[in-house]
C-alpha positions, 0 to 999 in steps of 0.5 A, spaced: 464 487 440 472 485 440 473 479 442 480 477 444 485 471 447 490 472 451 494 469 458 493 472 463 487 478 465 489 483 470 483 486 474 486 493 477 492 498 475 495 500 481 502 498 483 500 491 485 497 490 478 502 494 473 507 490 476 505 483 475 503 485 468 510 488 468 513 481 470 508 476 467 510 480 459 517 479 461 517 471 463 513 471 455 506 472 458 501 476 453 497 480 458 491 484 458 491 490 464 485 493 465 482 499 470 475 503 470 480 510 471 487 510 470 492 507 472 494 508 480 489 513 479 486 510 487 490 507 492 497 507 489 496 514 487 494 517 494 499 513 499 504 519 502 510 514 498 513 512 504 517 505 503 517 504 511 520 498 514 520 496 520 513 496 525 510 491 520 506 485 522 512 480 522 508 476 517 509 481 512 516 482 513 519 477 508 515 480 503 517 487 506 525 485 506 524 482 498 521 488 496 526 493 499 532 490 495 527 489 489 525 498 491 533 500 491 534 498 483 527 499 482 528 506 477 534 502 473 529 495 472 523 500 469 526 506 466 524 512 469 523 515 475 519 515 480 522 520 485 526 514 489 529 517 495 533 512 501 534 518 507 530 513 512 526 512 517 525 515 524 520 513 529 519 518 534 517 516 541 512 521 544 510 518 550 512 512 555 508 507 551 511 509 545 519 507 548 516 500 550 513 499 543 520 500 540 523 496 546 518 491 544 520 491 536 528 492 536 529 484 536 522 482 532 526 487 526 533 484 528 531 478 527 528 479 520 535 483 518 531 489 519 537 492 523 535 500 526 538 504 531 535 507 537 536 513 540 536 517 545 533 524 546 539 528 545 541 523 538 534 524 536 536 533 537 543 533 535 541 530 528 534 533 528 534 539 532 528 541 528 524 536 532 521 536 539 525 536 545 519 533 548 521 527 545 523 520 549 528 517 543 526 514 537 528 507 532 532 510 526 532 505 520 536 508 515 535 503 509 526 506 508 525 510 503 520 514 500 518 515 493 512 520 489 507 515 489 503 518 484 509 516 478 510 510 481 503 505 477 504 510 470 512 509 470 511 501 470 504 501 466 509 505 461 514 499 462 509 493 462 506 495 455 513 498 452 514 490 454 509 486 450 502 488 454 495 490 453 493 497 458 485 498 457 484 504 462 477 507 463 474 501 462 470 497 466 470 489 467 463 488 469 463 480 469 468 474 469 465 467 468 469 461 468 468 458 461 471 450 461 478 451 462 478 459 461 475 465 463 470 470 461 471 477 461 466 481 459 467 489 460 463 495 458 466 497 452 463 490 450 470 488 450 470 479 450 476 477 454 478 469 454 484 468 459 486 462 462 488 467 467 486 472 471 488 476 477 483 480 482 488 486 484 482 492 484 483 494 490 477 496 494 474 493 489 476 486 489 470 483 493 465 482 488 470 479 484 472 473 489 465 472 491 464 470 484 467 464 485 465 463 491 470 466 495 470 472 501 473 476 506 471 482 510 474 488 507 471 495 508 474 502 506 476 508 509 481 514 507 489 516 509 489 523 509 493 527 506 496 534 506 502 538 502 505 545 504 508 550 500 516 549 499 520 551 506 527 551 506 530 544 507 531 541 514 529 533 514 531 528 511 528 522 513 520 520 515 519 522 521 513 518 524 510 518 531 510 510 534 503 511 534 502 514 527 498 520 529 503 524 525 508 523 520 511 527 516 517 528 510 520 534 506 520 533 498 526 535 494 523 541 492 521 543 500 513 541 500 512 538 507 507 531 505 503 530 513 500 525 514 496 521 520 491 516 523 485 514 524 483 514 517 477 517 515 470 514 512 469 514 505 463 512 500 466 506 496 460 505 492 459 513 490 466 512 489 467 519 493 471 522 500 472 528 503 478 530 507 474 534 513 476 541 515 477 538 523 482 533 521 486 538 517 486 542 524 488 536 528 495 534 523 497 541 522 497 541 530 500 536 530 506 537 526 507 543 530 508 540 536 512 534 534 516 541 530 515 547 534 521 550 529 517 550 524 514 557 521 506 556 520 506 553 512 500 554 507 497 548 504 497 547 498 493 540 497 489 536 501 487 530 499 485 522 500 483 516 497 479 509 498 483 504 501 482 497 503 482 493 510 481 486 513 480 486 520 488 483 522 490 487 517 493 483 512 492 483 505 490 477 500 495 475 496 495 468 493 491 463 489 484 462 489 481 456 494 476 454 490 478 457 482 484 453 478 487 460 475 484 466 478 489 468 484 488 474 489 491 481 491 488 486 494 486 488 501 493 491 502 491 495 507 495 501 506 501 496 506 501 495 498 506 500 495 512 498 499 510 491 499 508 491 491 514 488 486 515 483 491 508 481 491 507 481 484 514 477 483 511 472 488 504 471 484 508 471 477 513 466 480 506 462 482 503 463 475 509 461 471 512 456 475 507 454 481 510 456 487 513 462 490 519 463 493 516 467 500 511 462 503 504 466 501 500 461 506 499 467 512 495 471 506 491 465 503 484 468 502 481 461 504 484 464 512 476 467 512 472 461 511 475 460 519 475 465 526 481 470 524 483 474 530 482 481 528 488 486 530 485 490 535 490 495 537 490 497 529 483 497 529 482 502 535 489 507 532 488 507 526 480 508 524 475 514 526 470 511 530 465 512 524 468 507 520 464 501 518 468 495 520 467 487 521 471 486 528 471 478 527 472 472 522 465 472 519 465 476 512 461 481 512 455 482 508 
Protein backbone atom coordinates (compact mmCIF):
# COMPACT_ATOMS: atom_id res chain seq x y z
CA UNK A 1 0.00 0.00 0.00
CA UNK A 2 1.37 3.80 -0.75
CA UNK A 3 0.53 5.97 1.14
CA UNK A 4 1.11 9.87 0.46
CA UNK A 5 0.05 13.67 1.49
CA UNK A 6 -0.45 15.97 -0.41
CA UNK A 7 -2.42 19.87 -0.88
CA UNK A 8 -4.79 19.39 -3.12
CA UNK A 9 -6.11 15.80 -5.27
CA UNK A 10 -7.41 16.14 -8.71
CA UNK A 11 -10.37 13.88 -9.78
CA UNK A 12 -10.07 13.90 -13.93
CA UNK A 13 -7.25 15.01 -16.29
CA UNK A 14 -9.11 16.65 -18.90
CA UNK A 15 -8.46 20.43 -19.94
CA UNK A 16 -10.23 21.54 -16.88
CA UNK A 17 -8.21 19.34 -14.61
CA UNK A 18 -4.74 19.74 -15.96
CA UNK A 19 -4.86 23.14 -15.77
CA UNK A 20 -6.14 23.63 -12.07
CA UNK A 21 -2.96 21.29 -11.36
CA UNK A 22 -1.14 23.58 -13.66
CA UNK A 23 -2.17 26.77 -11.80
CA UNK A 24 -2.53 25.36 -8.16
CA UNK A 25 1.57 23.99 -8.63
CA UNK A 26 2.55 27.41 -9.77
CA UNK A 27 0.79 29.24 -6.64
CA UNK A 28 3.12 26.46 -4.31
CA UNK A 29 0.56 23.94 -4.08
CA UNK A 30 1.83 20.21 -4.21
CA UNK A 31 -1.03 18.17 -6.22
CA UNK A 32 -2.04 14.83 -7.14
CA UNK A 33 -3.68 14.56 -10.63
CA UNK A 34 -5.33 11.35 -11.43
CA UNK A 35 -7.48 9.72 -14.11
CA UNK A 36 -8.54 6.11 -14.81
CA UNK A 37 -7.41 6.56 -18.81
CA UNK A 38 -5.44 9.13 -19.87
CA UNK A 39 -5.21 12.52 -19.80
CA UNK A 40 -7.93 14.18 -22.27
CA UNK A 41 -8.35 10.81 -23.30
CA UNK A 42 -12.42 11.78 -22.84
CA UNK A 43 -14.43 14.75 -23.26
CA UNK A 44 -11.38 17.02 -24.02
CA UNK A 45 -10.04 14.90 -26.24
CA UNK A 46 -13.15 14.54 -28.86
CA UNK A 47 -14.30 18.24 -28.69
CA UNK A 48 -13.99 19.42 -32.69
CA UNK A 49 -11.45 22.11 -30.80
CA UNK A 50 -13.41 25.06 -31.74
CA UNK A 51 -12.90 28.30 -29.28
CA UNK A 52 -16.49 29.72 -30.59
CA UNK A 53 -17.49 32.65 -28.65
CA UNK A 54 -20.43 34.30 -29.30
CA UNK A 55 -24.27 32.30 -29.15
CA UNK A 56 -23.26 31.38 -25.40
CA UNK A 57 -25.35 31.54 -22.54
CA UNK A 58 -24.58 35.00 -21.29
CA UNK A 59 -24.08 33.78 -17.91
CA UNK A 60 -21.22 32.08 -19.22
CA UNK A 61 -19.92 34.90 -21.11
CA UNK A 62 -17.64 36.43 -18.46
CA UNK A 63 -15.76 32.84 -18.15
CA UNK A 64 -15.80 32.93 -21.80
CA UNK A 65 -14.46 36.44 -22.54
CA UNK A 66 -11.41 35.68 -19.70
CA UNK A 67 -10.57 32.27 -21.19
CA UNK A 68 -10.49 33.81 -24.78
CA UNK A 69 -7.47 36.25 -23.50
CA UNK A 70 -5.95 33.53 -21.39
CA UNK A 71 -6.28 31.22 -25.08
CA UNK A 72 -4.34 34.11 -27.16
CA UNK A 73 -1.01 33.25 -24.79
CA UNK A 74 -1.94 30.02 -24.22
CA UNK A 75 1.10 28.14 -26.20
CA UNK A 76 3.73 30.93 -24.92
CA UNK A 77 2.52 30.14 -20.89
CA UNK A 78 2.55 26.13 -21.57
CA UNK A 79 5.30 25.75 -23.77
CA UNK A 80 4.02 23.76 -26.76
CA UNK A 81 1.70 23.80 -29.11
CA UNK A 82 -1.62 22.87 -29.26
CA UNK A 83 -2.26 23.64 -32.85
CA UNK A 84 -3.92 27.42 -31.90
CA UNK A 85 -5.37 29.05 -34.76
CA UNK A 86 -7.51 32.45 -34.42
CA UNK A 87 -9.31 32.82 -38.19
CA UNK A 88 -12.86 33.41 -36.52
CA UNK A 89 -16.03 32.24 -36.46
CA UNK A 90 -18.75 32.52 -38.75
CA UNK A 91 -22.66 31.69 -38.07
CA UNK A 92 -24.37 31.14 -41.31
CA UNK A 93 -28.00 31.89 -41.57
CA UNK A 94 -29.95 29.24 -43.44
CA UNK A 95 -33.34 30.02 -42.69
CA UNK A 96 -35.43 33.09 -41.49
CA UNK A 97 -35.16 31.93 -38.14
CA UNK A 98 -31.54 31.67 -38.20
CA UNK A 99 -31.38 35.83 -38.84
CA UNK A 100 -33.63 36.62 -36.06
CA UNK A 101 -31.49 34.58 -33.80
CA UNK A 102 -28.59 36.76 -34.98
CA UNK A 103 -30.58 39.74 -34.82
CA UNK A 104 -31.44 38.65 -31.26
CA UNK A 105 -27.75 37.85 -30.12
CA UNK A 106 -25.70 40.95 -31.67
CA UNK A 107 -26.62 43.26 -28.73
CA UNK A 108 -26.26 40.43 -25.95
CA UNK A 109 -22.70 39.88 -27.26
CA UNK A 110 -22.13 43.54 -27.63
CA UNK A 111 -22.93 44.08 -24.38
CA UNK A 112 -20.40 41.55 -23.06
CA UNK A 113 -17.45 43.26 -25.47
CA UNK A 114 -18.02 40.39 -27.83
CA UNK A 115 -18.15 42.67 -31.12
CA UNK A 116 -19.19 40.49 -34.32
CA UNK A 117 -19.79 41.53 -37.77
CA UNK A 118 -23.11 40.88 -39.60
CA UNK A 119 -23.35 40.09 -42.97
CA UNK A 120 -25.26 40.01 -45.76
CA UNK A 121 -25.64 37.45 -48.20
CA UNK A 122 -23.40 38.75 -50.84
CA UNK A 123 -20.49 39.64 -47.65
CA UNK A 124 -20.82 36.02 -46.78
CA UNK A 125 -20.08 34.92 -50.89
CA UNK A 126 -17.59 37.66 -51.56
CA UNK A 127 -15.28 36.22 -48.53
CA UNK A 128 -16.53 32.71 -48.85
CA UNK A 129 -17.61 31.80 -52.18
CA UNK A 130 -17.13 28.36 -51.33
CA UNK A 131 -20.42 28.61 -49.16
CA UNK A 132 -23.97 28.33 -50.26
CA UNK A 133 -25.72 30.91 -52.01
CA UNK A 134 -28.80 29.82 -50.36
CA UNK A 135 -27.68 31.56 -47.69
CA UNK A 136 -29.44 34.63 -45.65
CA UNK A 137 -26.23 36.44 -44.20
CA UNK A 138 -24.32 35.58 -41.17
CA UNK A 139 -22.63 36.83 -37.63
CA UNK A 140 -18.50 36.61 -38.27
CA UNK A 141 -16.43 37.03 -35.12
CA UNK A 142 -12.97 37.40 -35.76
CA UNK A 143 -11.28 36.95 -32.33
CA UNK A 144 -12.98 32.45 -32.02
CA UNK A 145 -10.32 30.24 -32.55
CA UNK A 146 -9.72 26.60 -32.98
CA UNK A 147 -7.19 24.50 -31.58
CA UNK A 148 -6.57 20.48 -32.00
CA UNK A 149 -8.11 19.23 -28.83
CA UNK A 150 -6.43 15.92 -28.80
CA UNK A 151 -2.96 18.06 -27.89
CA UNK A 152 -4.39 20.26 -25.58
CA UNK A 153 -4.82 18.15 -21.74
CA UNK A 154 -1.38 16.03 -22.88
CA UNK A 155 0.57 19.72 -23.52
CA UNK A 156 -0.55 20.99 -20.02
CA UNK A 157 -0.29 17.48 -17.95
CA UNK A 158 3.24 17.79 -19.45
CA UNK A 159 3.55 21.37 -17.88
CA UNK A 160 1.80 20.77 -14.73
CA UNK A 161 4.31 18.01 -13.86
CA UNK A 162 7.55 19.82 -15.29
CA UNK A 163 5.95 22.26 -12.53
CA UNK A 164 5.90 20.35 -9.37
CA UNK A 165 2.80 17.99 -9.79
CA UNK A 166 2.12 14.13 -9.41
CA UNK A 167 0.18 12.71 -12.63
CA UNK A 168 -1.39 8.93 -11.93
CA UNK A 169 -2.88 7.98 -15.44
CA UNK A 170 -4.84 4.56 -15.76
CA UNK A 171 -5.52 4.83 -12.18
CA UNK A 172 -8.92 4.57 -10.99
CA UNK A 173 -10.15 6.76 -7.75
CA UNK A 174 -12.76 4.51 -6.13
CA UNK A 175 -13.59 6.41 -2.85
CA UNK A 176 -12.92 9.83 -1.04
CA UNK A 177 -14.27 9.86 2.73
CA UNK A 178 -13.85 12.95 4.37
CA UNK A 179 -11.46 12.07 7.39
CA UNK A 180 -11.52 15.10 10.22
CA UNK A 181 -10.09 18.20 8.29
CA UNK A 182 -8.90 16.08 5.28
CA UNK A 183 -9.76 13.72 2.95
CA UNK A 184 -9.22 10.27 2.08
CA UNK A 185 -8.56 8.94 -1.35
CA UNK A 186 -8.46 5.60 -2.05
CA UNK A 187 -7.57 4.37 -5.81
CA UNK A 188 -7.26 0.92 -7.39
CA UNK A 189 -3.70 0.96 -7.26
CA UNK A 190 -3.99 0.76 -3.60
CA UNK A 191 -2.93 3.97 -3.52
CA UNK A 192 -3.81 6.12 -0.08
CA UNK A 193 -4.14 9.94 -0.73
CA UNK A 194 -4.72 12.58 2.31
CA UNK A 195 -5.39 15.91 0.99
CA UNK A 196 -7.02 18.76 2.68
CA UNK A 197 -8.41 19.24 -0.82
CA UNK A 198 -9.87 17.70 -3.48
CA UNK A 199 -11.44 18.83 -6.95
CA UNK A 200 -14.36 16.78 -8.87
CA UNK A 201 -13.42 17.40 -12.60
CA UNK A 202 -14.19 13.65 -13.78
CA UNK A 203 -16.60 14.66 -16.16
CA UNK A 204 -19.53 12.29 -16.87
CA UNK A 205 -18.21 10.84 -14.03
CA UNK A 206 -18.27 13.08 -11.49
CA UNK A 207 -21.70 12.60 -9.88
CA UNK A 208 -21.06 9.90 -7.69
CA UNK A 209 -18.29 11.69 -6.30
CA UNK A 210 -20.60 14.57 -5.16
CA UNK A 211 -23.25 12.35 -3.74
CA UNK A 212 -20.69 11.26 -1.56
CA UNK A 213 -21.21 14.38 0.13
CA UNK A 214 -24.48 14.63 -0.09
CA UNK A 215 -24.56 16.76 -3.26
CA UNK A 216 -26.42 16.16 -6.74
CA UNK A 217 -27.30 17.27 -10.18
CA UNK A 218 -29.18 15.77 -13.03
CA UNK A 219 -26.35 15.13 -15.53
CA UNK A 220 -26.78 12.67 -18.10
CA UNK A 221 -24.39 11.76 -21.17
CA UNK A 222 -24.74 11.79 -25.05
CA UNK A 223 -21.94 11.99 -27.57
CA UNK A 224 -20.79 14.95 -30.25
CA UNK A 225 -20.28 13.42 -33.40
CA UNK A 226 -17.23 13.86 -35.03
CA UNK A 227 -15.64 13.32 -38.77
CA UNK A 228 -12.33 14.26 -40.43
CA UNK A 229 -11.86 13.77 -44.59
CA UNK A 230 -9.01 13.41 -46.43
CA UNK A 231 -6.90 16.82 -47.04
CA UNK A 232 -8.35 19.11 -50.17
CA UNK A 233 -7.05 21.99 -51.29
CA UNK A 234 -7.44 25.07 -48.82
CA UNK A 235 -10.70 27.04 -49.27
CA UNK A 236 -11.68 27.99 -45.41
CA UNK A 237 -10.58 29.85 -42.78
CA UNK A 238 -12.72 30.00 -40.33
CA UNK A 239 -15.65 27.62 -38.24
CA UNK A 240 -18.24 27.78 -40.37
CA UNK A 241 -21.49 26.96 -37.95
CA UNK A 242 -25.24 27.02 -39.05
CA UNK A 243 -27.27 29.03 -36.25
CA UNK A 244 -28.62 26.18 -35.28
CA UNK A 245 -25.87 23.80 -35.03
CA UNK A 246 -26.84 21.15 -37.29
CA UNK A 247 -23.75 21.52 -39.19
CA UNK A 248 -20.24 22.82 -38.45
CA UNK A 249 -17.42 22.42 -40.25
CA UNK A 250 -13.36 23.90 -40.49
CA UNK A 251 -10.44 22.92 -42.45
CA UNK A 252 -7.02 21.80 -40.47
CA UNK A 253 -3.62 23.32 -41.53
CA UNK A 254 -2.93 20.30 -43.29
CA UNK A 255 -6.60 20.41 -45.73
CA UNK A 256 -8.71 17.74 -43.66
CA UNK A 257 -12.31 19.08 -43.21
CA UNK A 258 -13.32 18.31 -39.37
CA UNK A 259 -17.54 18.12 -39.59
CA UNK A 260 -19.63 18.15 -37.23
CA UNK A 261 -23.50 18.87 -35.90
CA UNK A 262 -26.08 18.20 -33.68
CA UNK A 263 -28.29 16.49 -32.13
CA UNK A 264 -26.02 14.26 -30.30
CA UNK A 265 -26.17 11.09 -30.13
CA UNK A 266 -26.80 8.03 -26.99
CA UNK A 267 -24.04 6.49 -25.60
CA UNK A 268 -23.16 4.03 -22.51
CA UNK A 269 -21.88 5.78 -19.80
CA UNK A 270 -21.68 2.89 -17.46
CA UNK A 271 -19.97 0.25 -20.10
CA UNK A 272 -18.09 3.28 -21.10
CA UNK A 273 -18.71 2.69 -25.07
CA UNK A 274 -20.28 4.94 -28.02
CA UNK A 275 -20.99 4.50 -31.44
CA UNK A 276 -21.30 6.86 -34.17
CA UNK A 277 -24.18 5.26 -36.44
CA UNK A 278 -23.81 4.93 -40.41
CA UNK A 279 -27.18 7.32 -40.76
CA UNK A 280 -25.70 9.93 -38.77
CA UNK A 281 -22.47 9.90 -40.97
CA UNK A 282 -24.85 10.21 -44.19
CA UNK A 283 -26.81 13.17 -42.77
CA UNK A 284 -23.58 15.56 -41.60
CA UNK A 285 -21.94 14.79 -44.88
CA UNK A 286 -25.50 16.00 -46.65
CA UNK A 287 -25.22 18.25 -44.84
CA UNK A 288 -21.86 19.85 -45.46
CA UNK A 289 -22.68 19.71 -48.96
CA UNK A 290 -25.31 21.56 -48.87
CA UNK A 291 -24.15 24.57 -46.88
CA UNK A 292 -20.91 23.81 -49.56
CA UNK A 293 -22.39 22.84 -52.84
CA UNK A 294 -18.35 23.32 -54.27
CA UNK A 295 -16.89 20.79 -52.62
CA UNK A 296 -16.08 17.75 -54.34
CA UNK A 297 -17.32 14.32 -52.70
CA UNK A 298 -14.22 13.68 -49.76
CA UNK A 299 -13.32 10.19 -48.33
CA UNK A 300 -13.55 9.99 -44.73
CA UNK A 301 -10.76 8.96 -42.91
CA UNK A 302 -12.23 9.07 -39.29
CA UNK A 303 -15.17 9.28 -37.48
CA UNK A 304 -15.68 9.37 -33.97
CA UNK A 305 -17.38 10.44 -30.73
CA UNK A 306 -17.19 10.57 -27.07
CA UNK A 307 -19.13 10.48 -23.64
CA UNK A 308 -20.08 14.09 -22.50
CA UNK A 309 -21.80 15.46 -19.64
CA UNK A 310 -25.09 17.91 -19.62
CA UNK A 311 -27.17 19.50 -17.20
CA UNK A 312 -30.56 20.25 -18.21
CA UNK A 313 -30.18 24.42 -18.40
CA UNK A 314 -27.08 23.68 -19.78
CA UNK A 315 -24.60 24.94 -17.61
CA UNK A 316 -21.74 23.32 -15.74
CA UNK A 317 -21.07 23.19 -11.97
CA UNK A 318 -18.37 25.02 -11.15
CA UNK A 319 -17.29 26.19 -7.64
CA UNK A 320 -17.34 25.01 -4.10
CA UNK A 321 -19.24 22.20 -2.64
CA UNK A 322 -22.31 23.37 -0.59
CA UNK A 323 -22.07 20.88 2.07
CA UNK A 324 -18.14 19.89 2.26
CA UNK A 325 -15.33 22.56 3.37
CA UNK A 326 -12.43 21.98 0.73
CA UNK A 327 -14.08 19.74 -1.94
CA UNK A 328 -14.92 21.96 -5.03
CA UNK A 329 -16.75 21.00 -8.27
CA UNK A 330 -16.22 21.03 -12.04
CA UNK A 331 -17.79 19.27 -14.31
CA UNK A 332 -21.17 19.17 -16.41
CA UNK A 333 -19.72 21.39 -18.79
CA UNK A 334 -21.83 20.35 -21.19
CA UNK A 335 -19.81 20.54 -24.55
CA UNK A 336 -18.59 24.22 -23.15
CA UNK A 337 -15.70 23.06 -21.17
CA UNK A 338 -12.36 23.34 -23.67
CA UNK A 339 -13.05 27.06 -24.32
CA UNK A 340 -14.12 28.05 -21.09
CA UNK A 341 -11.05 25.78 -19.32
CA UNK A 342 -8.07 28.21 -18.31
CA UNK A 343 -10.55 30.49 -17.04
CA UNK A 344 -12.38 28.09 -15.16
CA UNK A 345 -9.35 26.29 -13.53
CA UNK A 346 -7.98 30.31 -12.86
CA UNK A 347 -11.19 30.63 -10.89
CA UNK A 348 -11.29 27.39 -8.76
CA UNK A 349 -7.36 28.31 -7.99
CA UNK A 350 -8.08 31.70 -7.01
CA UNK A 351 -11.17 30.05 -4.84
CA UNK A 352 -8.73 27.47 -3.29
CA UNK A 353 -5.61 30.08 -2.87
CA UNK A 354 -7.07 32.99 -1.73
CA UNK A 355 -11.05 32.16 -1.08
CA UNK A 356 -12.83 34.16 -3.81
CA UNK A 357 -12.52 34.34 -7.64
CA UNK A 358 -12.41 37.32 -9.45
CA UNK A 359 -15.86 35.97 -11.99
CA UNK A 360 -18.84 35.55 -9.80
CA UNK A 361 -19.20 31.71 -9.83
CA UNK A 362 -22.59 31.76 -7.98
CA UNK A 363 -25.01 31.16 -11.56
CA UNK A 364 -23.02 27.68 -11.54
CA UNK A 365 -23.32 26.64 -7.79
CA UNK A 366 -23.96 22.85 -7.46
CA UNK A 367 -26.42 23.87 -4.84
CA UNK A 368 -28.87 25.63 -7.63
CA UNK A 369 -30.06 21.55 -7.82
CA UNK A 370 -31.58 21.50 -4.44
CA UNK A 371 -34.48 24.10 -6.04
CA UNK A 372 -36.51 24.04 -9.43
CA UNK A 373 -33.93 24.92 -12.08
CA UNK A 374 -35.73 25.87 -15.75
CA UNK A 375 -34.15 23.47 -18.14
CA UNK A 376 -33.23 25.08 -21.35
CA UNK A 377 -35.69 23.63 -23.61
CA UNK A 378 -34.89 25.22 -26.96
CA UNK A 379 -31.23 23.44 -26.59
CA UNK A 380 -32.59 20.41 -25.10
CA UNK A 381 -34.78 19.86 -28.30
CA UNK A 382 -31.65 20.96 -30.79
CA UNK A 383 -29.15 19.54 -29.69
CA UNK A 384 -30.14 15.91 -28.65
CA UNK A 385 -31.51 12.70 -30.73
CA UNK A 386 -34.79 12.07 -29.28
CA UNK A 387 -33.20 8.70 -27.78
CA UNK A 388 -31.07 10.44 -25.40
CA UNK A 389 -32.35 9.83 -21.56
CA UNK A 390 -32.32 13.32 -20.04
CA UNK A 391 -33.90 14.74 -16.81
CA UNK A 392 -36.31 17.69 -17.97
CA UNK A 393 -36.90 19.52 -14.45
CA UNK A 394 -35.11 20.50 -11.53
CA UNK A 395 -35.38 17.37 -9.34
CA UNK A 396 -31.79 15.09 -9.77
CA UNK A 397 -32.25 12.12 -11.50
CA UNK A 398 -31.98 8.87 -10.13
Amino acid sequence: MSQMHTDVVIIGAGSIGTLTALYLVRQGLSVVLLDRGFAGGQSTGVSPGSLRLQGRNPTEMPLSMRAQEMWEAFEDDIGESVEFEQKGHLFLALTPAHLDKIDALMPIEAAHGNFCEKLSRDEVLSRWPCLTPENLGGMFNPRSAVVNSRMVAPAVARAASRAGALLFEQEEVLSVERKGETFLTRTDRDRRIESPIVVNAAGMWARPFANGFGEDAPMFSAGPIQMVTEPVPQFLDPVVHSVDGHIIFRQTLAGNIVVAGHPRVPVDDVARRSRVPPDKTLRNMRRLLNAAPGLLPQSIIRIWTGIEGYLPDMLPVLGPSATTPGLFHAFGWSGHGLQCAPAAAESLTQLIVGGASRIDLSPFAIARFTGAVRPDEQKLRDEFEDNVVRPRSGAAAS
